[in-house]
ROSE-924275 format. One line per 4 residues: number of its first residue (from 1); their letters; for each residue z, x, y of C-alpha. Coordinates in nm, 3 decimals, always signed. Example, Ala and Ser with C-alpha at 12.3 -4.5 7.8 and 13.67 -1.06 7.14 Angstrom:
// residues 2
1) as) +0.780:+1.230:-0.450  +0.714:+1.367:-0.106
END
This chain:
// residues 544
1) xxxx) -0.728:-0.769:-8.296  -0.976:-0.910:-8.553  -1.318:-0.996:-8.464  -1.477:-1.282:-8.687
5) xxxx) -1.816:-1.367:-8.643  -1.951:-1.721:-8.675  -2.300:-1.774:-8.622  -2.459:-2.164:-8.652
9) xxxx) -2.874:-2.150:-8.721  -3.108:-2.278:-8.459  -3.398:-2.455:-8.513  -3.657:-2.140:-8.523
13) xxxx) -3.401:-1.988:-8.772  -3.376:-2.186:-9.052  -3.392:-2.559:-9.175  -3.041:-2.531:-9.282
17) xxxx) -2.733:-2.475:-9.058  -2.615:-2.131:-9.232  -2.285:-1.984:-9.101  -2.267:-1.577:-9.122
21) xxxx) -1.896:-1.478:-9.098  -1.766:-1.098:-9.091  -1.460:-0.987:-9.027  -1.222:-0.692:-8.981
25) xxxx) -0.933:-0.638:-9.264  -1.008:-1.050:-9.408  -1.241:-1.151:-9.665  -1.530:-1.333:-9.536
29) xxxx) -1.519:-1.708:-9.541  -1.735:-1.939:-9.720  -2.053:-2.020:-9.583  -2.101:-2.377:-9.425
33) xxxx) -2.392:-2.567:-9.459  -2.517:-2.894:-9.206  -2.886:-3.039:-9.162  -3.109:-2.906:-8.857
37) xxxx) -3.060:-3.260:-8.743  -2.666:-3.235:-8.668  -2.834:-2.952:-8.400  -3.121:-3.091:-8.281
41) xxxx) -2.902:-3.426:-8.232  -2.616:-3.224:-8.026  -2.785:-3.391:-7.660  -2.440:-3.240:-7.544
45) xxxx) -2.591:-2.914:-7.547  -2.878:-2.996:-7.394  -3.031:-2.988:-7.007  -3.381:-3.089:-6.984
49) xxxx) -3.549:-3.242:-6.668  -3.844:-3.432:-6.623  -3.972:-3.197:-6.315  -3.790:-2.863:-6.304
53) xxxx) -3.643:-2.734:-5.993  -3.851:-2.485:-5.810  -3.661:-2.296:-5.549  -3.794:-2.015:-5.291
57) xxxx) -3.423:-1.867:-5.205  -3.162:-1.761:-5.450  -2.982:-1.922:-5.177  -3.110:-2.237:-5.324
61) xxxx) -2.892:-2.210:-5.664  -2.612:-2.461:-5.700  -2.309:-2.261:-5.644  -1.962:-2.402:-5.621
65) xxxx) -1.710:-2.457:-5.340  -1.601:-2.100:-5.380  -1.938:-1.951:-5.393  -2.022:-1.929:-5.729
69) xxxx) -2.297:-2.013:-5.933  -2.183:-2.375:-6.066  -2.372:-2.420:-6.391  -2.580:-2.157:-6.648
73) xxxx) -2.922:-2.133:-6.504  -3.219:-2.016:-6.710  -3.481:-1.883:-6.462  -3.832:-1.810:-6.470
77) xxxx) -4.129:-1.763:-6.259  -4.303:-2.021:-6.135  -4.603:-1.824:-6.054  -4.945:-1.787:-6.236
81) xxxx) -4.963:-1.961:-6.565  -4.608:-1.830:-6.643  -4.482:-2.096:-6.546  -4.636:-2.380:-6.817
85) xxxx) -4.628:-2.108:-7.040  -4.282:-2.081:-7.030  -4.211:-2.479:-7.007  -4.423:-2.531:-7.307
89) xxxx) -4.233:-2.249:-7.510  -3.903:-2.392:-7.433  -3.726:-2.591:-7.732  -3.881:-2.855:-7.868
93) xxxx) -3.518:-3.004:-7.923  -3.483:-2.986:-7.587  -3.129:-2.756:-7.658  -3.089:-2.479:-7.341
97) xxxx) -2.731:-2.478:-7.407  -2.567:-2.618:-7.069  -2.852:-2.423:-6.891  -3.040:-2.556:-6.601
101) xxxx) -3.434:-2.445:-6.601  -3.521:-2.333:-6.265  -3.837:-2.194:-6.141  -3.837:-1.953:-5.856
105) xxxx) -4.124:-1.815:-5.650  -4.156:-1.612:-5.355  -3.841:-1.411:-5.214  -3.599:-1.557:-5.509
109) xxxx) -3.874:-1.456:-5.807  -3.939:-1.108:-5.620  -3.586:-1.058:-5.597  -3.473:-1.129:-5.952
113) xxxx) -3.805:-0.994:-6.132  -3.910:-0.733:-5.949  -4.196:-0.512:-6.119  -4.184:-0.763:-6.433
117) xxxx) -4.391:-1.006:-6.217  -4.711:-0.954:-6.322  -5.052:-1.157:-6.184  -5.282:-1.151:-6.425
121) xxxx) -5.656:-1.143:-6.352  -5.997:-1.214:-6.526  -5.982:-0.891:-6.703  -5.632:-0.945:-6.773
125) xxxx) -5.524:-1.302:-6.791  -5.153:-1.397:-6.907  -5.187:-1.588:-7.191  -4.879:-1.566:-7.381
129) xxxx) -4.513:-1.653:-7.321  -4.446:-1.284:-7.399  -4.598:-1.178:-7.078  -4.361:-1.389:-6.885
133) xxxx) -4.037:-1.308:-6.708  -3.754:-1.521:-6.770  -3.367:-1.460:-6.706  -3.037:-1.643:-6.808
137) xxxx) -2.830:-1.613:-6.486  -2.431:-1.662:-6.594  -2.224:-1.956:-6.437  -1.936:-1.841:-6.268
141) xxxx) -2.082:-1.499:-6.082  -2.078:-1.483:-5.660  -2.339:-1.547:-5.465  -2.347:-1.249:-5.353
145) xxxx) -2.416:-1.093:-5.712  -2.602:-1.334:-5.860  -2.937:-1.139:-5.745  -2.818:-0.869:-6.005
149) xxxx) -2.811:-1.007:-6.371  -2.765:-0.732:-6.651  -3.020:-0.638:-6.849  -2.948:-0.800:-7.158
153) xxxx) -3.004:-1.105:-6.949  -3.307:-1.096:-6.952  -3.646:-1.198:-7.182  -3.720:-0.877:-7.324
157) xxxx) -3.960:-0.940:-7.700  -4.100:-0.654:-7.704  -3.745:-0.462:-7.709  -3.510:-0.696:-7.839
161) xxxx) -3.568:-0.864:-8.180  -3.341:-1.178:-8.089  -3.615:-1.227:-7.853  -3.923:-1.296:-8.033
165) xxxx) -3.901:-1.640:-7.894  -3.871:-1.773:-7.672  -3.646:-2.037:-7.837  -3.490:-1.737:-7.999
169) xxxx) -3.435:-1.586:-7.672  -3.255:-1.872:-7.535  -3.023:-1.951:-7.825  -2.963:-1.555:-7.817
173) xxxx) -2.647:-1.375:-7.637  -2.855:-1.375:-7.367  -2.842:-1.685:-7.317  -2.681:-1.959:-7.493
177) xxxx) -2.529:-1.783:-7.752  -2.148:-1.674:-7.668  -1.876:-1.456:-7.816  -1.520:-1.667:-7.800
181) xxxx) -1.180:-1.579:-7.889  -0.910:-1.793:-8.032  -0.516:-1.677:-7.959  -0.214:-1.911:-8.150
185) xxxx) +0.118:-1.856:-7.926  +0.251:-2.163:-8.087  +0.587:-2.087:-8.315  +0.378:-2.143:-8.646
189) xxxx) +0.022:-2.031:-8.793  -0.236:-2.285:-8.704  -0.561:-2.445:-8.873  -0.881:-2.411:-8.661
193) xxxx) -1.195:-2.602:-8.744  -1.506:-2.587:-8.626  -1.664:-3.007:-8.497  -1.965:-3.151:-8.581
197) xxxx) -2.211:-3.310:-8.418  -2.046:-3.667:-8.583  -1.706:-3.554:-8.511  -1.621:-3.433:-8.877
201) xxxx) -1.397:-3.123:-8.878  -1.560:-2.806:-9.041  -1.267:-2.579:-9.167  -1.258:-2.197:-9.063
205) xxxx) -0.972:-2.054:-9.093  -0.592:-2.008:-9.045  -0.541:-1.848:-8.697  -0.212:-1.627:-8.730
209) xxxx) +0.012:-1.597:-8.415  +0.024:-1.330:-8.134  -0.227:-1.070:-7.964  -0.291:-0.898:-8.267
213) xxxx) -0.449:-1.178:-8.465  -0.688:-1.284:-8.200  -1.038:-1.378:-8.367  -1.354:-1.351:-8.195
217) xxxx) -1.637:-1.552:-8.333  -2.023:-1.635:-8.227  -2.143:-1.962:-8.146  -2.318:-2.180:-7.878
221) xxxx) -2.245:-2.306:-7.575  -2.143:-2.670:-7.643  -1.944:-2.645:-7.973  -1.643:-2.775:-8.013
225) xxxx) -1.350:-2.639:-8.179  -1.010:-2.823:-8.246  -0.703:-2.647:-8.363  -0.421:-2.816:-8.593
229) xxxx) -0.059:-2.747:-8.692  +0.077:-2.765:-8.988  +0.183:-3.115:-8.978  -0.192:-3.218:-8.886
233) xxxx) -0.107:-3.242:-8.502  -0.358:-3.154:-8.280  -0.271:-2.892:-8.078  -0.646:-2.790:-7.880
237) xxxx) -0.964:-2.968:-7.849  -1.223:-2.730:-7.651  -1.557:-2.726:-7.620  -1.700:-2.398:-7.556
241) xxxx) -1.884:-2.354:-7.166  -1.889:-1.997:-7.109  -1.833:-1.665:-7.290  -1.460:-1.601:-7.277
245) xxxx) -1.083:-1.673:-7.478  -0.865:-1.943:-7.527  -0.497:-1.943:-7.583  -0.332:-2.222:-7.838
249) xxxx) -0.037:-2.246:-7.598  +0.073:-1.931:-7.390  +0.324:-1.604:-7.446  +0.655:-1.574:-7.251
253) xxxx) +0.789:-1.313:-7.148  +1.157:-1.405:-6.949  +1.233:-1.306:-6.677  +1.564:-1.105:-6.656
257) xxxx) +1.827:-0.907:-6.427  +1.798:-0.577:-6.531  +1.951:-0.196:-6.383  +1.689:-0.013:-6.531
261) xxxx) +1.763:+0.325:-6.295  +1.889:+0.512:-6.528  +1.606:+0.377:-6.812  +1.369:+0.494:-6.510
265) xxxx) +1.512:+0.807:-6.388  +1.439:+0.980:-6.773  +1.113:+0.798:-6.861  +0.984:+1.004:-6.465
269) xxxx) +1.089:+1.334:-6.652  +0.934:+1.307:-6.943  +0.588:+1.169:-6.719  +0.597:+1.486:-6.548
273) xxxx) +0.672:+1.726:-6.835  +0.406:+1.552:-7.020  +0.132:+1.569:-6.695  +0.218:+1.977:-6.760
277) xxxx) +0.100:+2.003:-7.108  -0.297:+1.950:-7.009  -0.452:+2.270:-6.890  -0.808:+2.141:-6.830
281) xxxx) -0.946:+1.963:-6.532  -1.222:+1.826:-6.418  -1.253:+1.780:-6.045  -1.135:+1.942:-5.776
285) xxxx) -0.868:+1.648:-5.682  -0.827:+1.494:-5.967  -0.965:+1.154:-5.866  -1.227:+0.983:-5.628
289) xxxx) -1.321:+0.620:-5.531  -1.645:+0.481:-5.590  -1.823:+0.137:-5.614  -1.907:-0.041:-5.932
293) xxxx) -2.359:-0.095:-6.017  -2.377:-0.445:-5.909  -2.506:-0.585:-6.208  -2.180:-0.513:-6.394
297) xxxx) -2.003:-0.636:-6.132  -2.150:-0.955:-6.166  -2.080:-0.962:-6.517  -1.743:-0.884:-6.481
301) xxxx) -1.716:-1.163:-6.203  -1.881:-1.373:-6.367  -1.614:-1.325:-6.679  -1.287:-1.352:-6.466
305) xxxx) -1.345:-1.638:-6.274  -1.474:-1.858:-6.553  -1.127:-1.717:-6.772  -0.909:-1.700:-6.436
309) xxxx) -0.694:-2.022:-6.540  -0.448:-2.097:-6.836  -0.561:-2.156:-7.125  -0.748:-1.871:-7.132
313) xxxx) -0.566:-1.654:-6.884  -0.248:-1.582:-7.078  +0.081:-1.385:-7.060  +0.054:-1.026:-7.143
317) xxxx) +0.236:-0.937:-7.438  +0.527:-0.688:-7.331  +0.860:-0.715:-7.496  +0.795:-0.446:-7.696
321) xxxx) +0.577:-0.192:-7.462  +0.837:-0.020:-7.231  +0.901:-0.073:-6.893  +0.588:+0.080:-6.723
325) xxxx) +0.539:-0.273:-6.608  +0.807:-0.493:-6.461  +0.708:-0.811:-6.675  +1.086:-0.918:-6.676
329) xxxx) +1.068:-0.968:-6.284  +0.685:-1.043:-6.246  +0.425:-1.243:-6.459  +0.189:-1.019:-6.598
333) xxxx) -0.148:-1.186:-6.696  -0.426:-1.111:-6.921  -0.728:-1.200:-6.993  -0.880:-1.094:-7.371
337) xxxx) -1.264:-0.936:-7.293  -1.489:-0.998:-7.587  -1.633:-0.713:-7.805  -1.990:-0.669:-7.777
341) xxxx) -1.937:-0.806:-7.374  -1.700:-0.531:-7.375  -1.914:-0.284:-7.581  -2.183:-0.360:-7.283
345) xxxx) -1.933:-0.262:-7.018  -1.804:+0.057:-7.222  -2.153:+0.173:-7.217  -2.284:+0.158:-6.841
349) xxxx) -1.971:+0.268:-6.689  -1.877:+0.591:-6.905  -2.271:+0.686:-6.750  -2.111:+0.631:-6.436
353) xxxx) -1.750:+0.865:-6.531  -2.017:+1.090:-6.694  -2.180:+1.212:-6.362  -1.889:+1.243:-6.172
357) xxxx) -1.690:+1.504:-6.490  -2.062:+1.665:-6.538  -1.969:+1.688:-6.910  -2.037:+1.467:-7.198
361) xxxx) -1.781:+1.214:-7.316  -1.737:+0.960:-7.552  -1.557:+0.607:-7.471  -1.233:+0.571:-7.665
365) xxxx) -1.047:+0.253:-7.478  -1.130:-0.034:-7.280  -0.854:-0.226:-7.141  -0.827:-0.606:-6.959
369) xxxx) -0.875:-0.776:-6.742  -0.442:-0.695:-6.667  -0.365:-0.952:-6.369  -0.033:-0.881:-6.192
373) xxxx) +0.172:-1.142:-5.973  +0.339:-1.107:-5.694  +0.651:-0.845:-5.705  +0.439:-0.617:-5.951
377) xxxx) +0.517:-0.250:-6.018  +0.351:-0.020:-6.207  +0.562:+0.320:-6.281  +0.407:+0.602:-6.237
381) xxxx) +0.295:+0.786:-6.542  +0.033:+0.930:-6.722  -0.206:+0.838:-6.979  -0.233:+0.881:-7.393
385) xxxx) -0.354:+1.249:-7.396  -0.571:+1.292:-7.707  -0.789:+1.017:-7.588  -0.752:+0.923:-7.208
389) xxxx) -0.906:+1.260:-7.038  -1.115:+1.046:-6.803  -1.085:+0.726:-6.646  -1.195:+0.419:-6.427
393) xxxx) -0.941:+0.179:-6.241  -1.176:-0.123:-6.181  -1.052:-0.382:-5.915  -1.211:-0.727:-6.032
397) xxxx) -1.041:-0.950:-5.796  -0.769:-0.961:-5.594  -0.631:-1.244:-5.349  -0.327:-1.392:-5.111
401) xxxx) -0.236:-0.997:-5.059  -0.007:-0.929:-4.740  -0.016:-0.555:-4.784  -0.255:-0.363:-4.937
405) xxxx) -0.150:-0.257:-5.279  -0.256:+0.088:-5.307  -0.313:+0.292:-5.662  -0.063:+0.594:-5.587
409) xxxx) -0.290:+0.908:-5.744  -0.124:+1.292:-5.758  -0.374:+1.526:-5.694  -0.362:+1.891:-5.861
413) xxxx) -0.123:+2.016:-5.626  +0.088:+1.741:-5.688  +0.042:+1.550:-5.360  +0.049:+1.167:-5.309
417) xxxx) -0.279:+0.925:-5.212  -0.259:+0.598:-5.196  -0.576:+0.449:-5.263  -0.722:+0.062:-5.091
421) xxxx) -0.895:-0.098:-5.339  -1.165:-0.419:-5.283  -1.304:-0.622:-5.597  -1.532:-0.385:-5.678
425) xxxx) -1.415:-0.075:-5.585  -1.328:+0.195:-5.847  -1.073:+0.483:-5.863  -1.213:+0.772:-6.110
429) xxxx) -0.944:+0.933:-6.230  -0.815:+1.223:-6.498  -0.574:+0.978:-6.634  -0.408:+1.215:-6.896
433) xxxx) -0.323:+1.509:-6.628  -0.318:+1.303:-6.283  +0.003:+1.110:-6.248  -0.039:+0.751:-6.111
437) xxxx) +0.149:+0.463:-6.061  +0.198:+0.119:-5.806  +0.574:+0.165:-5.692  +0.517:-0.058:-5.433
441) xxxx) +0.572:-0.421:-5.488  +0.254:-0.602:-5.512  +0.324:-0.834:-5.161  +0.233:-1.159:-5.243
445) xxxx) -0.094:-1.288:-5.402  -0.251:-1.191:-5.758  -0.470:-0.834:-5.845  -0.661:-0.817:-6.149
449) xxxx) -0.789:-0.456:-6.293  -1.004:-0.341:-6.614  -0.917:-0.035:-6.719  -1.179:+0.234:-6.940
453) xxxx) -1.098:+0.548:-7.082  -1.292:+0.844:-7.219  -1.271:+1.193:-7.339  -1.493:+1.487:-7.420
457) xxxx) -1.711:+1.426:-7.699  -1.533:+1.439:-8.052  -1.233:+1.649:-7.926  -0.886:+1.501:-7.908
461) xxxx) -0.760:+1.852:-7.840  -0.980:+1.930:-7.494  -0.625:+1.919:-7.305  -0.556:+2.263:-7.455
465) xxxx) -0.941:+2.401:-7.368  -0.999:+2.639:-7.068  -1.210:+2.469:-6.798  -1.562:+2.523:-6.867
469) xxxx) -1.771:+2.749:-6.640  -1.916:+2.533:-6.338  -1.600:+2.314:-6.354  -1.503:+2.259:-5.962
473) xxxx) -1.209:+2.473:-5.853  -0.883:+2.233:-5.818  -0.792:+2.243:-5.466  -0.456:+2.329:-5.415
477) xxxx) -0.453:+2.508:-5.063  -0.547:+2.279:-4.739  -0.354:+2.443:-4.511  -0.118:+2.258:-4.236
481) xxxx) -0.158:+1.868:-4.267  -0.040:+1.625:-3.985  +0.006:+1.233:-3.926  -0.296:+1.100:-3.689
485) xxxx) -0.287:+0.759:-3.737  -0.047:+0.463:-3.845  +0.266:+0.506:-4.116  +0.091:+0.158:-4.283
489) xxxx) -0.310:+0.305:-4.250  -0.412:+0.434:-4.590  -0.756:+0.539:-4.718  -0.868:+0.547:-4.331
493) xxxx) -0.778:+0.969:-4.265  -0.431:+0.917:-4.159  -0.290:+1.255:-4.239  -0.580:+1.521:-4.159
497) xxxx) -0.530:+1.890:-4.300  -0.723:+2.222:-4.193  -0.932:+2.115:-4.512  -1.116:+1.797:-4.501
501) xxxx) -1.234:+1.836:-4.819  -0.865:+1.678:-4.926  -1.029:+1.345:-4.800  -0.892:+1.008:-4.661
505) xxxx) -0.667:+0.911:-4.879  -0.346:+1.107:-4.845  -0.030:+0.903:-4.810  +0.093:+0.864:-4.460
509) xxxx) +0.412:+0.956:-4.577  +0.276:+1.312:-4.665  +0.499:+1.280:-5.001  +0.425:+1.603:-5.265
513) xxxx) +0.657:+1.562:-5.601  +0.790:+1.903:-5.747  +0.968:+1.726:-6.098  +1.058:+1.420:-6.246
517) xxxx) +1.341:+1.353:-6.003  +1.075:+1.337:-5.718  +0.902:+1.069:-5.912  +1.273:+0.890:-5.953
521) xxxx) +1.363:+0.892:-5.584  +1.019:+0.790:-5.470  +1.017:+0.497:-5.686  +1.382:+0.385:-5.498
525) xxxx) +1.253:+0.494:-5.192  +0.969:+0.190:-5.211  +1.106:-0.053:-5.389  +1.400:-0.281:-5.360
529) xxxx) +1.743:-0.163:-5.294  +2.007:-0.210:-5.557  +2.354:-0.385:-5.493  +2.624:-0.141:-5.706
533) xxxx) +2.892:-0.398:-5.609  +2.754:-0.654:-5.788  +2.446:-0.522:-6.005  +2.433:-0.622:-6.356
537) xxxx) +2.503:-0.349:-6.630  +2.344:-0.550:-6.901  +2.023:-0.815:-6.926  +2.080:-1.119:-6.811
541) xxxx) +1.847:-1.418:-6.835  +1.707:-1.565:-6.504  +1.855:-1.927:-6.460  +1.624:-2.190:-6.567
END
């Protein structure tokens, strides 16, 4: 992927419209130049009102018909002299970027502020916008999360130097400022230009075709970006709404008839031989579920259901990857995550893989959002070794199911769980040692994961390391197990053993693999059955 930065001036910035552009393995581009006026005259962008809204309840926000917040909101106190202060530092162009200003008191401003309200008092009156708390709440996160921005969300001057105004805060990536991708699936390399304020086309750059030339670049909420082939045709007009990507048409991948038992049947060998070759662990299972912090939750919400539809949710690229994913008989969807967005993710969740390994690791991968289709499989396998010691599975969303579609984990003994997951739940997991899969056709519906990986610090060889002293004991013994509840129940204690500490999530079918050829027949056993008479020996294309 390349990552190309384009960043337009505000008005506190500079009198000139400058354009900064870095990029990874191109030259950067020439700068452009506009007058402040082409801004300050973009009334597209802007959102004022005569009389803000002041609410009590966060219930009070304008959310959607599916309960989520239905437009940016930029929120601040409305208590004190915060809240002139504020309303005279906003703008003077009147620019907050598709956000609407909202003042909040009681319940609503103790809920989102918390200990940055402040009162003030004769000794120590609030006199300066600084003092204030302010917020940019995202469109597009639930109700139910909305109570639970990130921190980079909100006003912050004395910590962040994007902040130190208030007008700087606002056209900052905390607020109006977004990160947004551009992806060419069309048969030919296209032109993409950046629009004016009149309408004039600002040339960028040539945008290359396929995953690997994606570009990422900075700008505003509002701009507009049109992309041309080479015969002048316009091929996407967009204005940008929300952090996120955008495809110039979409990837295919066909769907095909395929015997791939025999494909399948060595590929489960080599999984298990592989799982073998790491002699370090670092639980005593080899996974747990947790629960996502809610404030990344929100953001990650927030960021798959504004992307959830084509153009920006695409086709995964897969023709060339293997067949850990059946992408010839299911759509496999994907949604690009921007870098520093990502970068922000990466961050707060290896804390969380952190304190349940007890060691200190490093992020090496963060992968998503992967949405399957109905039909999906997932072979079970492990992960890259050198770099994937730890990991998260991270349910964003899920819908239309009429079967749970459980993660299938292999604990150290080599026994099956079959982990339930909800939107955000999370499966920690030693991805490089514990093999895991979905065999199980995904039963109707969409499911949509993020994936992050990590390893110990600065050591791509810690599979071959001895487990460190204090490293829990891998629990291989639980003495006799037995079937207490339902063959479909899962993650509920179906199968209880003499030792609870094996936990809830053992398969009902009390399944434990001993080679490769386990993995083989367990992946018939679940899936659909094959017709020798009449099954295909070659690919064959799906009729249209």
């Amino acid at each position: 992927q390349q990552q190309h930065f384009l960043v337009l001036s505000t008005p506190s910035l500079s009198p000139i419209r400058r354009v900064m552009l870095a990029s990874r393995r191109v030259n950067p581009l020439a700068a452009i130049s506009a007058s402040l006026a082409a801004l300050q005259l973009l009334t597209n962008l802007s959102l004022r009102t005569a009389a803000h809204q002041v609410i009590s309840s966060l219930a009070d926000l304008p959310f959607d018909e599916n309960d989520h917040l239905a437009t940016h909101v930029l929120a601040y106190t409305a208590v004190g002299p915060c809240s002139s202060l504020i309303e005279a530092a906003m703008p003077s162009s009147g620019n907050l970027y598709m956000h609407t200003p909202i003042a909040v008191e009681g319940d609503a401003a103790a809920t989102l502020f918390g200990d940055r309200l402040i009162q003030g008092d004769e000794e120590a009156p609030i006199t300066d916008v600084e003092q204030c708390p302010a917020v940019c709440l995202e469109r597009g996160v639930d109700s139910s999360l909305v109570a639970y921005p990130i921190p980079e969300r909100y006003y912050n001057p004395l910590e962040n130097e994007d902040h130190s105004s208030f007008p700087n805060f606002v056209s900052s990536l905390s607020c109006g400022r977004v990160e947004f991708g551009f992806i060419n699936y069309t048969p030919n390399t296209v032109s993409l230009f950046w629009m004016d304020q009149s309408g004039n086309r600002v040339y960028l750059y040539p945008l290359e075709r396929m995953e690997k030339n994606t570009r990422f670049i900075h700008t505003f909420i509002g701009h507009r970006f049109v992309a041309e082939d080479p015969d002048a045709r316009m091929l996407m007009d967009h204005t940008v709404e929300f952090q996120g990507v955008i495809g110039v048409s979409n990837h295919e991948n066909k769907h095909r008839h395929r015997d791939i038992r025999s494909e399948v049947q060595s590929t489960m060998r080599g999984e298990w031989t592989k799982h073998l070759q790491v002699k370090r662990t670092f639980s005593s299972l080899g996974f747990t579920k947790g629960r996502l912090p809610n404030d990344i939750f929100g953001s990650m919400r927030a960021f798959y259901y504004n992307n959830r539809d084509p153009p920006h949710r695409l086709a995964e690229e897969w023709t060339s990857k293997g067949l850990y994913v059946n992408y010839w008989e299911s759509d496999c969807n994907f949604i690009q995550i921007p870098w520093e967005l990502k970068k922000v993710w990466q961050v707060r969740l290896k804390d969380v893989v952190q304190e349940w390994v007890g060691a200190e690791i490093e992020q090496t991968d963060l992968y998503g959002v992967r949405q399957y289709e109905a039909g999906a499989r997932l072979l079970t396998h492990v992960d890259r070794i050198t770099t994937h010691a730890v990991s998260l599975i991270v349910n964003i969303a899920q819908g239309d199911l009429t079967a749970p579609w459980t993660v299938e984990v292999y604990d150290h003994a080599n026994r099956l769980h079959e982990v339930v997951m909800e939107p955000g739940d999370i499966v920690y997991y030693e991805s490089a040692k514990s093999l895991h899969g979905r065999n199980t056709p995904l039963a109707g519906g969409y499911y949509a994961n993020i994936f992050t990986h990590y390893r110990p610090i600065g050591d791509p060889n810690w599979y071959l390391k001895e487990n460190p002293e204090g490293t829990p004991e891998p629990l291989m013994d639980v003495g006799k197990c037995e079937l207490v509840g339902q063959p479909d129940e899962y993650s509920v204690g179906a199968v209880q053993c003499e030792n609870p500490a094996i936990g809830p999530h053992l398969s009902p079918r009390m399944f434990t693999a001993t080679s490769g050829e386990d993995l083989y027949q367990w992946w018939l056993s679940v899936g659909p059955s094959f017709d020798d008479e009449n099954e295909t020996k070659t690919d064959q294309l799906d009729e249209l």
